[in-house]
N, C-alpha and C positions, 0 to 999 in steps of 0.2 A: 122335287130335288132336295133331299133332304131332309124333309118333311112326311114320311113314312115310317113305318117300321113299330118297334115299343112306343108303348104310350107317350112318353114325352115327347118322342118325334111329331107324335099328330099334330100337338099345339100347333096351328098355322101362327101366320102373321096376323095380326087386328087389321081389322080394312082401314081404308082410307078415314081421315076423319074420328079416328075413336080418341077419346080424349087419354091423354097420358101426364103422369108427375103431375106438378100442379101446376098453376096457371098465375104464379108471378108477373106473368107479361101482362097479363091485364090494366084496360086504361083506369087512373081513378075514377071514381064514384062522381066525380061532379065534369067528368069529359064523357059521358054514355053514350056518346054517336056513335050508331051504327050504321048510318047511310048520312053520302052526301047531300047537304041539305042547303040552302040559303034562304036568308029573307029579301034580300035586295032583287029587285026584278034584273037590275043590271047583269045578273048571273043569267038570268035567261035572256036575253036579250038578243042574243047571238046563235042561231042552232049551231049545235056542233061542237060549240066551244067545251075546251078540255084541258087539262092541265098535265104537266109534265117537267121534266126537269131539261135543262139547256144541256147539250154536250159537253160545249167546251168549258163552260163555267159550274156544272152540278145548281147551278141556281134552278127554285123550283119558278116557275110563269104560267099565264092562262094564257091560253091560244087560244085566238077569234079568229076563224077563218071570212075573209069580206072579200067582197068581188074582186079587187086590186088588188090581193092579197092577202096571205097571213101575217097578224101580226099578234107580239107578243107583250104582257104586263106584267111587269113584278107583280109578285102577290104584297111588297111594303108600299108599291109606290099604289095599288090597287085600292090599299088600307087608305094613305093619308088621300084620296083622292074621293073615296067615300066617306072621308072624316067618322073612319071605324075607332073607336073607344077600344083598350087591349080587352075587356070584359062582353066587346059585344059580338050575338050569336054569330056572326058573320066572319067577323076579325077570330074567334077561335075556331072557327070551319077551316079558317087558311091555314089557321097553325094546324089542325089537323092533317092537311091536304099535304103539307110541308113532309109531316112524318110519313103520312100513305105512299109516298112516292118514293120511302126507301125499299119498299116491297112489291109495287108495280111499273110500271113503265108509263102510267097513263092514267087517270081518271077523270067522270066526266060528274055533274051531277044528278045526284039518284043511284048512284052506283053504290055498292055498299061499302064498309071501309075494312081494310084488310083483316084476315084473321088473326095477322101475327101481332096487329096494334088491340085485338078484342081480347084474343085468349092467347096468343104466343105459339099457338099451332101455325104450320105451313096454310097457303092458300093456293098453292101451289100442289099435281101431282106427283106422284112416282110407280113407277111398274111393279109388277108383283114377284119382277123379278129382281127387283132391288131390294125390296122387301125378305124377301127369300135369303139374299147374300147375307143381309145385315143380321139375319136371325139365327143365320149361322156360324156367323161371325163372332155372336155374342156366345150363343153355346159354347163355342171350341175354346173362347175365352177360358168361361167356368171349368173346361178339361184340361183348359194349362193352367188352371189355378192348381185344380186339385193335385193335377202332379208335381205341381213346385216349380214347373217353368213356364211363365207366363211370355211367351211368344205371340208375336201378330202375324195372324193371314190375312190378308187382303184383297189375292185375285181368286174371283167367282171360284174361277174353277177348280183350281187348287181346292178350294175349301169346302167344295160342293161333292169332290174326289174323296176328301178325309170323311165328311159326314156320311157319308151313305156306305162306308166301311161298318160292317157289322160288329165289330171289336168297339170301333168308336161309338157307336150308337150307346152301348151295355155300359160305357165312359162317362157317354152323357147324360143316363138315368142317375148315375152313382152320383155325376157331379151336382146333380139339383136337390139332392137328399143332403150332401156333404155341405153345400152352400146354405141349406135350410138352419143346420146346424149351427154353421158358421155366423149364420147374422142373428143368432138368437132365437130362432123361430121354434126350433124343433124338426127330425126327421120328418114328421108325417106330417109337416105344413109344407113339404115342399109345392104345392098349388100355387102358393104365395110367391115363391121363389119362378114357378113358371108363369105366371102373370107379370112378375116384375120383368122379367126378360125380354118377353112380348113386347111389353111398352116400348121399353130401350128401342128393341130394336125398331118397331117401327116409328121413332125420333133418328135413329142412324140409316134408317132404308132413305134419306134427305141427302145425305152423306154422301151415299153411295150413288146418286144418282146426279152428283156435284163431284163425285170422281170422275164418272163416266165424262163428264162436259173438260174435266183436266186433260183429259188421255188426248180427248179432241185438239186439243188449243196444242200439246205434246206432237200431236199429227202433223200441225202446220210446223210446226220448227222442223221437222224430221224435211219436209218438202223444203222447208228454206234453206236447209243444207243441203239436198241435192241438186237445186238451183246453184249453189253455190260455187260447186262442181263444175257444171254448164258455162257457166258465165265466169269461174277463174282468170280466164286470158283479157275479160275484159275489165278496164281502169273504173270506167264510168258507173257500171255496173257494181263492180266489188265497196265503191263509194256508198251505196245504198244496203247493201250485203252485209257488209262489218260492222255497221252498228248496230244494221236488227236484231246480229246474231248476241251482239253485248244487251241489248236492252231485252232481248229477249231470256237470256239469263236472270237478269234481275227480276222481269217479269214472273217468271215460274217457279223462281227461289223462296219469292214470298207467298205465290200459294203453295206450295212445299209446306212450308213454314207452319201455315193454319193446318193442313191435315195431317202433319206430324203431329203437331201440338194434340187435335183431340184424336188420333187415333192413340197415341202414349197414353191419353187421360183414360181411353177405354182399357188399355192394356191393363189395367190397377181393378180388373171388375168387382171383386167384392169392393172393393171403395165404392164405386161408383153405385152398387146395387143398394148399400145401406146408406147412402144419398143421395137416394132418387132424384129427390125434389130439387136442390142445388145442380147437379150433374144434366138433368133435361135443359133448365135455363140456358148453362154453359153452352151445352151442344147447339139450342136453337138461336144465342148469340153467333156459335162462328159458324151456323147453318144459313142466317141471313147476310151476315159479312161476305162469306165466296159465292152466294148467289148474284149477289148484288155486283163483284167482281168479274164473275165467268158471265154475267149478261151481256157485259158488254162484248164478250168474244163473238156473241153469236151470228153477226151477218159476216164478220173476218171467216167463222168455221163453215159457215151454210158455202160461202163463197170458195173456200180451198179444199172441200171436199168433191167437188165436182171438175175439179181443176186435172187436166194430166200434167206432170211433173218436164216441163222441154221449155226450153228455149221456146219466145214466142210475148210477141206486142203484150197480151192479154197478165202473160204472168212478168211483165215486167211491171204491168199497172200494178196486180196485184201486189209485189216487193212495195212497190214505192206507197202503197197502200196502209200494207203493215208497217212501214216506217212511221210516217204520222203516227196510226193509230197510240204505238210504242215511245212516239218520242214526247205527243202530249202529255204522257201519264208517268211516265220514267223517266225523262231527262231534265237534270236540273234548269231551274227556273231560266237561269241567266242564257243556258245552250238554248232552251226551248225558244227563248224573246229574238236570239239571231238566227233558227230554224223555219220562223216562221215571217218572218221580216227578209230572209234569204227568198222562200216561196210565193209571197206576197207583200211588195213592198208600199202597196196602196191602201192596205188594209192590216188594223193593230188586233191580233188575235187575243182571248183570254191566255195568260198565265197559270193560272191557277191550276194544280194539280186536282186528280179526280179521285185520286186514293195514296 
């Protein structure tokens, strides 16, 4: 799709894992963990045990599962309890484990530590169909350079439509030669200019596959307004309704917010192309930020995809579901402390927002 035709077309995407820009993210020289490791047998002591971050508070904790129970340890209160030194191997495996847990949901020891803490690449994958978008996404970029009007496409297919237009194709040879010029290079480097691109793209093929998970989270509001519809005439209901709809606003305004931010930034592509290095970083900062935000949508979307849209016990659970979910993370402090004091009055929930 897009990927045929004149020789520039060939260039595929780089597979998975090819290293791109540089590798700023890297840990220093004196943190080289690659794998979860500890001296203390107290880490083994327990099968099973794993670490993870708390819901309601984002604190990170080790989870010991024991016959009566799971139960869980700060990793500070784990520290002064094995009278860890801030310098000893042990106590900086935590600090370690602290940052590994912005890029996974879980780790256990002997697991390795992420790639984004090693090299600043994803560890995560994406489809070859994201890949494909974002490769041509970037091309069309370089064809509204060349023309003077630098416009954003963004849906697959649209862009998949334009590229495989034979006009644009003869657009997108011209713009690699004109781009080669542009950054210095020379016409007959443009090689250079198609490698650079490649890269890009697949650091944006992340993007594109953290849009796809937007559209989703876009799916459930589209349902909670036709819920909305249904259950109009009722008081009780519309009580749970009007807020989601308000927190749900704010909810999607601010991821809005980050992929305006770097799809604008891609819009400026020769900027971006003659600094690579600075421009990859960027991108795999607010590539880990909306991961890190769209995960938490995922048992909310696995759950309202499979949902028919009626009146009905189950998707009333679900409303009152996404309320919570919506009201921990978007409602101010003070509403949140009488939300959850209204819902459980035996029990003092964390405060603390999660983003």
């Amino acid at each position: 799709m897009g990927m045929n035709g004149p020789e520039i077309i060939d260039n595929e995407a780089p597979e998975a894992g090819q290293q791109t820009g540089d590798e700023s993210e890297a840990l220093p020289e004196d943190t080289p963990e690659t794998e979860i490791v500890f001296e203390h047998f107290f880490f083994r002591s327990v099968q099973n045990s794993y670490f993870k971050l708390l819901e309601d508070t984002g604190e990170a904790v080790m989870i010991m599962p024991l016959e009566e129970g799971d139960i869980s340890l700060k990793l500070g209160g784990i520290k002064n309890e094995l009278e860890l030194g801030a310098d000893d191997q042990d106590a900086r495996m935590l600090d370690t484990i602290s940052e590994c847990l912005k890029y996974v949901r879980g780790i256990r020891v002997g697991d390795p530590v992420p790639s984004e803490l090693l090299t600043g690449q994803a560890s995560w994958g994406v489809t070859n169909e994201d890949r494909v978008t974002a490769h041509n996404r970037v091309t069309m970029q370089l064809v509204s350079w060349m023309s003077g009007d630098e416009t954003l496409v963004t849906e697959p297919e649209q862009l998949a439509q334009i590229v495989e237009d034979s006009k644009t194709r003869d657009k997108i040879n011209t713009a690699f030669s004109e781009a080669a010029e542009a950054l210095g290079l020379g016409k007959d480097r443009r090689e250079e200019v198609i490698s650079l691109v490649s890269n890009l793209a697949e650091e944006l093929a992340y993007i594109e596959t953290l849009r796809r998970q937007l559209h989703q989270v876009e799916s459930i509001q589209e349902k909670v307004l036709v819920l909305e519809r249904k259950y109009k005439a009722e008081m009780s209901m519309m009580e749970t309704i009007n807020p989601v709809r308000r927190l749900f606003k704010i909810a999607l305004d601010g991821l809005y917010d980050s992929f305006e931010e770097i799809d604008a930034q891609i819009s400026e592509i020769l900027f971006v192309l003659k600094n690579i290095g600075t421009q990859t970083t960027f991108i795999r900062k607010t590539r880990d930020d909306l991961r890190r935000r769209l995960w938490a949508w995922e048992s909310l979307i696995d759950e309202w995809e499979s949902t028919e849209v009626k009146r009905s016990r189950h998707n009333e659970e679900l409303l009152a579901k996404v309320y919570r979910f919506l009201a921990q993370r978007f409602l101010p402090t003070q509403e949140w402390e009488l939300f959850t004091k209204a819902q459980d009055k035996t029990s003092k929930l964390s405060t603390q927002k999660l983003w």
